[in-house]
C-alpha positions as CSV (number, residue, x, y, z in Angstrom):
1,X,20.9,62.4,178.6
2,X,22.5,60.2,176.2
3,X,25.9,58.4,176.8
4,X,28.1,56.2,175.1
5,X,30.2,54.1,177.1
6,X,33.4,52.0,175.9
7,X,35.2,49.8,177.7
8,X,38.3,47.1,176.1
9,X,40.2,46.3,179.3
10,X,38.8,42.8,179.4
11,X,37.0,41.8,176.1
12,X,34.6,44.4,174.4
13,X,31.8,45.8,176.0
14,X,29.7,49.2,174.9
15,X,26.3,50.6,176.3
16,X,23.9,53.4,175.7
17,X,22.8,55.0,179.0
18,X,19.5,57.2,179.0
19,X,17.7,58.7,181.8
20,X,15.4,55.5,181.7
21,X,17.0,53.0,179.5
22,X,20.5,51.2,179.3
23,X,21.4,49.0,175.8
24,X,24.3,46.7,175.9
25,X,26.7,44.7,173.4
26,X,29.4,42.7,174.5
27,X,31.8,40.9,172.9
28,X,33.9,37.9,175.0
29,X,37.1,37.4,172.6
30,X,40.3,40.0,173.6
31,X,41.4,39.0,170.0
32,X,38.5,40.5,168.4
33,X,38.6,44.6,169.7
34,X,39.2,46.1,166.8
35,X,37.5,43.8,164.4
36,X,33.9,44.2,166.5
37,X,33.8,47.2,168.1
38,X,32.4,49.5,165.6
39,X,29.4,47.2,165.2
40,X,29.1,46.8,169.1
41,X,28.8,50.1,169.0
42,X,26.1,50.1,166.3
43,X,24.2,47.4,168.1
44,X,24.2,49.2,171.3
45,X,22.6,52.4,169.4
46,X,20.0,50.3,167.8
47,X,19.1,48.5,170.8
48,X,18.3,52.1,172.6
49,X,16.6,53.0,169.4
50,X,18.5,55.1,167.9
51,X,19.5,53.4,164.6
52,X,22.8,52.4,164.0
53,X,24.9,55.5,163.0
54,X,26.3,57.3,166.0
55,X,26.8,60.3,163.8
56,X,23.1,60.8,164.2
57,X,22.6,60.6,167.5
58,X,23.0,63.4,169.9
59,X,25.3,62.2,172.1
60,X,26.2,64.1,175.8
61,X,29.4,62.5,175.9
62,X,31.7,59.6,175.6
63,X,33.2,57.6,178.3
64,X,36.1,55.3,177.8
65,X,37.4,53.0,179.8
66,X,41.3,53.4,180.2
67,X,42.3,50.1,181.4
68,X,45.1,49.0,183.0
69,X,44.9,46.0,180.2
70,X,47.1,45.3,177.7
71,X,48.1,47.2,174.5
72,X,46.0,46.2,171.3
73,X,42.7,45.7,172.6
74,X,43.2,48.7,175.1
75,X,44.4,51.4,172.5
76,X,41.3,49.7,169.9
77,X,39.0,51.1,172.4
78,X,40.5,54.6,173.7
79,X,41.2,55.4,169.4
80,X,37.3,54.2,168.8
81,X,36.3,56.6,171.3
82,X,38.4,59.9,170.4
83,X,36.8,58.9,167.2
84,X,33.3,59.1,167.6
85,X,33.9,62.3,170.3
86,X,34.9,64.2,167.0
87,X,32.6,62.9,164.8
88,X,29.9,63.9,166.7
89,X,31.9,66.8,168.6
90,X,31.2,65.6,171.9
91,X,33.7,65.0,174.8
92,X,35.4,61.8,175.8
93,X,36.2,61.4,179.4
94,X,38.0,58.6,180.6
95,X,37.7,56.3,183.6
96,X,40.0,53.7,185.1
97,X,38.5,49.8,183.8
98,X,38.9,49.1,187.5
99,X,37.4,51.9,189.0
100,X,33.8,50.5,187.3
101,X,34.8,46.7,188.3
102,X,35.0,48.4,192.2
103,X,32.1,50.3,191.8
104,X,29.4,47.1,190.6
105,X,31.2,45.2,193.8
106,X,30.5,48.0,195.9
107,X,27.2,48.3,195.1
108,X,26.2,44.9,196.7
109,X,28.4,45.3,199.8
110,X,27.7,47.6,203.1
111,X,28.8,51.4,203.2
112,X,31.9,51.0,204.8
113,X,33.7,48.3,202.8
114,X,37.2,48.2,201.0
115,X,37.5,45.9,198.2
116,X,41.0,45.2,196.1
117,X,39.8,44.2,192.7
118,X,41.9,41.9,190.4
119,X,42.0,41.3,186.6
120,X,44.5,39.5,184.7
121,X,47.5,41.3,183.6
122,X,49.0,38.3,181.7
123,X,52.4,36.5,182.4
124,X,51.1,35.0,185.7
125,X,50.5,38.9,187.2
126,X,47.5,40.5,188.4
127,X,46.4,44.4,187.9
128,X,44.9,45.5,191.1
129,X,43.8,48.5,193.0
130,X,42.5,49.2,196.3
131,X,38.6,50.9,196.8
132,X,36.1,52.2,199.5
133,X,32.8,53.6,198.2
134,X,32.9,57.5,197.9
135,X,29.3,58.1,198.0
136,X,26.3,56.1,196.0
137,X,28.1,56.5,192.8
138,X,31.9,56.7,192.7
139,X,34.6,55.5,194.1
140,X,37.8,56.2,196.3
141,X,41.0,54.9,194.8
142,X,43.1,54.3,197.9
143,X,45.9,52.9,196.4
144,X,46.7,51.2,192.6
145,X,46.2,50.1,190.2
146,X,49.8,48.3,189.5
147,X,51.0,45.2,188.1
148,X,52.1,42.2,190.2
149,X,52.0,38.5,190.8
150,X,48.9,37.2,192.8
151,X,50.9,36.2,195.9
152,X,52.3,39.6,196.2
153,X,48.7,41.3,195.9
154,X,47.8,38.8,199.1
155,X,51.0,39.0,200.9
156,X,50.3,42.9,200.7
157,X,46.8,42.9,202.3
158,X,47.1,39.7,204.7
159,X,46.7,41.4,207.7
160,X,43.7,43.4,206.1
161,X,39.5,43.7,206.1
162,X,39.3,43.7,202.4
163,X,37.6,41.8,200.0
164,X,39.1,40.3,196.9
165,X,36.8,40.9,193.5
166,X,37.2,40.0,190.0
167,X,38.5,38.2,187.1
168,X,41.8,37.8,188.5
169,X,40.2,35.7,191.8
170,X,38.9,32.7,189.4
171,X,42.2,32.5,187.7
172,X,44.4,32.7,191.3
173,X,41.9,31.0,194.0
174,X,44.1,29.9,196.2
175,X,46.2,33.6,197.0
176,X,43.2,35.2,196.2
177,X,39.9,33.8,197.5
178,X,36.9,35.4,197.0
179,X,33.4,35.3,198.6
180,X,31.9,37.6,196.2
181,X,30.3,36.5,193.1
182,X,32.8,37.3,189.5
183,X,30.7,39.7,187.9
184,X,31.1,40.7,184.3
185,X,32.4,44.5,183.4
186,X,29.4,46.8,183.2
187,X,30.4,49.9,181.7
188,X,27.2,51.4,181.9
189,X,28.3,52.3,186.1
190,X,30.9,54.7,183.8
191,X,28.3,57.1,183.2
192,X,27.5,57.2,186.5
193,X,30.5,57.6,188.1
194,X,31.6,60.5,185.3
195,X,28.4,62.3,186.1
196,X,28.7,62.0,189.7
197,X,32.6,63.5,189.8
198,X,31.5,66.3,187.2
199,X,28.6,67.2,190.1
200,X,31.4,67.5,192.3
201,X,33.5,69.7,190.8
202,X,36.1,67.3,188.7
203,X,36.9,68.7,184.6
204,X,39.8,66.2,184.2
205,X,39.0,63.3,182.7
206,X,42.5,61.7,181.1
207,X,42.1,59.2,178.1
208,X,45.4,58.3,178.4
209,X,46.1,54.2,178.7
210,X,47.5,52.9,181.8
211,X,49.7,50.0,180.6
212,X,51.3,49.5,183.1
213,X,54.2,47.5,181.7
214,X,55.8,47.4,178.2
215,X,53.6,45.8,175.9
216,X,53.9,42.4,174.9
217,X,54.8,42.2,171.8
218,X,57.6,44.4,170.6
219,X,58.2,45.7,166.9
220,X,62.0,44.4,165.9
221,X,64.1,46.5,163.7
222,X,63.5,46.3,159.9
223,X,66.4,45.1,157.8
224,X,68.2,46.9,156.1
């Protein structure tokens, strides 16, 4: 089993996942997706040990992270992977960005909990989504992701058991607090949560951005 995971929603982040071993390279800077991810990529190969050319390593598949985040360093990530999956004629499967964020919360909280997980959408909103754990390995999306301001996202579950998670806690503390510690994006819990939806049955896989919202910058018209 060899897997390459991508994920852009919230800097640059890429990891090799074997059946015993899982290489990471991360990048922090959102300005810097398109400019860093090939080599990320490389690093993450070389790390594992398999030299730095993903053409020569026989990949299972590719699993891309498909946000919601915002348009450049999003699209840098989904085009890298399509990319590679024909280079190396493999198939790229995409996951929601939030899906993985839920999935490393869930991991350190009991069976039965919900968790809304928040990351920063920009212009003072949140993205967000609402998850319980479906099993060891996946997730249950119960309702999201969207696009709104912080207050809204507490307003909405004030009278709720969940837990808040993520980014978007450290950046709105006061709508949003948050017992749980900010964790960084590990897209290596992308392989498992691919693996574990093929064993039950699942074939689509959309690599398809969620946006969300119009992007921010807009091309104007040329002159004429």
């Amino acid at each position: 089993m060899i897997d390459l995971c991508i994920d852009t929603s919230v800097g640059a982040t890429v990891a090799v996942v074997t059946e015993n071993h899982i290489s990471t390279a991360t990048e922090a800077s959102t300005r810097a997706h398109a400019e860093r991810l090939s080599v990320l990529v490389s690093d993450a190969l070389e790390e594992a040990g398999f030299g730095r050319a993903s053409k020569d390593v026989d990949l299972d598949q590719i699993v891309v992270g498909t946000g919601p985040a915002p348009f450049t360093g999003l699209r840098a990530g989904l085009v890298t992977a399509r990319v590679i999956g024909k280079v190396n004629d493999v198939p790229v499967r995409g996951i929601g960005s939030l899906d993985i964020l839920a999935r490393e919360y869930l991991d350190e909280m009991p069976t039965d909990a919900e968790i809304v997980v928040v990351t920063d959408a920009r212009r003072k909103e949140v993205y967000w989504a609402h998850y319980r754990a479906r099993g060891p390995h996946d997730v249950e999306l119960i309702e999201g992701p969207a696009v709104n301001s912080a207050d809204f996202v507490a307003n909405k579950f004030s009278n709720s058991k969940v837990s808040f998670a993520g980014p978007g806690c450290a950046l709105y503390p006061d709508a949003l607090p948050s017992s749980l510690t900010d964790e960084d994006l590990d897209v290596s819990i992308a392989s498992r949560i691919v693996r574990a939806r093929l064993e039950a049955g699942v074939e689509d896989f959309p690599i398809e951005p969620q946006y969300l919202r119009r992007p921010d910058v807009h091309m104007g018209k040329k002159k004429q």
